[in-house]
C-alpha angles and dihedrals in degrees: 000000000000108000116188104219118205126189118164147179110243096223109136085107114353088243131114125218094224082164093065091029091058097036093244093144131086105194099063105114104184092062112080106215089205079066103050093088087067087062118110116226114204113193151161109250119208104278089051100265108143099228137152151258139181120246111280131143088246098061096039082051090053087050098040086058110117095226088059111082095038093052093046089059094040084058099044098057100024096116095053089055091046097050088043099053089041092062090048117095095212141012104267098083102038131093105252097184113030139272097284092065097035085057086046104044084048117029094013095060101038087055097235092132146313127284083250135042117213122212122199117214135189135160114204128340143246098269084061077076098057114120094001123122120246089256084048095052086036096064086037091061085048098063101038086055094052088045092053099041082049093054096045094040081049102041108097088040092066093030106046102177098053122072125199124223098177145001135177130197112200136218118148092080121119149144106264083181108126093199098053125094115292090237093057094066093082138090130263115191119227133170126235107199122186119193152175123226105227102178125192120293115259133204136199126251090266091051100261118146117243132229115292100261131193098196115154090196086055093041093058100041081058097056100030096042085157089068087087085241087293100142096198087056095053098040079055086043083053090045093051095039090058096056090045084057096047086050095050089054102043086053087061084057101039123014094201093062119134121163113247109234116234139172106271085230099015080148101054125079107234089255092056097040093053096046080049084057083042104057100037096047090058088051093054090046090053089042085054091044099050083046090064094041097051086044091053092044085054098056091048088054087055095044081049089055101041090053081040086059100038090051090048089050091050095047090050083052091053095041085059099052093055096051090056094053 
């Protein structure tokens, strides 16, 4: 059977609706509250495991809680910091309050991006449904459901440098129109993940650790080293590679699997579609370029702290030498 399968940045503000994610509004029609408890909740537990919940009122409200999201970060990268500040001599340099508000306090308030990325994910879509029994969309929705909960419980094995804090697979969302085709009043599950880029740790020449960073640009040339160091080629080769890994899960499912081929942006008018490229390719500019500024704030700070060291070295020489007058 072709299956399209869709997996997108979402990238049109930065933003992401956790309202909508964690079912705290009322006035949403198309999601049939008598359907919510089919939903999946994948989140970090206390000691840091990525695990999963259905969808009750209980686990959205753990998620929804404002401290979440910042102690899940904190925790995530909570060795990094530590084996950063433990290598400073002094306070100036360390992150005193852990990485949430140091992300905050850099990338959040220039406006370069958010402290997490959201991908969208779906495999198939309604019209899929077109012509087909109930026990037919049923096993449909089934599947659908076991290829998206693989690639989410999978995620962070094949992509090493990206964590994710939450994630929600939906399936409470369906056309209420009377009027609309009788096919499109079922569900069709997608996945809503929100993550954090952890890229690989880096050291100085001498063998100091850096500062903790969260740079997407960093995480996927981690994990894409073929891309030449060419970021917009590695985000596409992680785009690629997701849909290659949806496939290779549906197929286990279904061996007659092929991936329909659609238009990318089928939906949008080319207008739309180009101020979309526009848009997204001067984020990721300004992503690349606050990259390179932290990067070179970074190495100042090092050059600052190298003369610090050499001066202190001096004044205890010299402290020596008088003592011994």
């Amino acid at each position: 059977m072709e299956r399209s399968t869709s997996i997108v940045k979402s990238n049109k503000t930065r933003k992401r609706n956790l309202s909508h994610n964690n079912r705290q509004y009322s006035n949403e029609p198309h999601i049939d509250k008598t359907l919510t408890k089919n939903n999946t909740l994948y989140y970090r537990d206390e000691q840091g495991t990525l695990t999963s919940k259905g969808g009750e009122p209980e686990f959205y409200e753990y998620v929804a809680n404002p401290d979440y999201e910042k102690n899940t970060i904190n925790q995530l990268f909570s060795a990094q910091v530590n084996q950063f500040n433990n290598a400073q001599k002094g306070n100036r340099n360390r992150i005193l309050n852990g990485m949430y508000e140091h992300m905050e306090s850099t990338v959040g308030k220039r406006g370069g991006y958010n402290t997490e990325r959201e991908l969208i994910l779906a495999v198939g879509s309604k019209e899929d449904f077109k012509g087909k029994s109930d026990d037919a969309i049923k096993a449909e929705q089934e599947l659908r459901h076991k290829v998206i909960d693989k690639f989410i419980k999978g995620f962070e094995v094949r992509y090493p440098s990206i964590r994710i804090t939450q994630a929600h697979l939906h399936e409470d969302e369906r056309n209420t129109d009377t009027d609309a085709p009788s096919y499109l009043s079922y569900v069709n599950p997608h996945a809503h993940i929100d993550f954090v880029p952890m890229p690989v740790p880096e050291f100085t020449d001498k063998g100091k650790p850096k500062k903790p960073s969260a740079s997407m640009n960093k995480a996927l040339l981690n994990m894409f080293p073929n891309a030449e160091n060419d970021t917009t080629k590695a985000f596409n080769a992680f785009m690629e590679d997701a849909r290659s890994y949806i496939d290779e899960l549906a197929l286990k499912y279904d061996t007659t699997h092929v991936r329909k081929e659609v238009g990318t942006h089928d939906y949008k008018k080319v207008n739309d579609y180009k101020e979309f490229k526009d848009r997204e390719n001067a984020l990721n500019s300004r992503e690349t370029e606050l990259d390179s500024r932290e990067t070179e704030l970074d190495s100042s700070k090092n050059e600052l702290d190298s003369r610090k060291t050499e001066l202190d070295d001096k004044d205890a020489d010299v402290s020596q030498r008088l003592s011994n007058v």
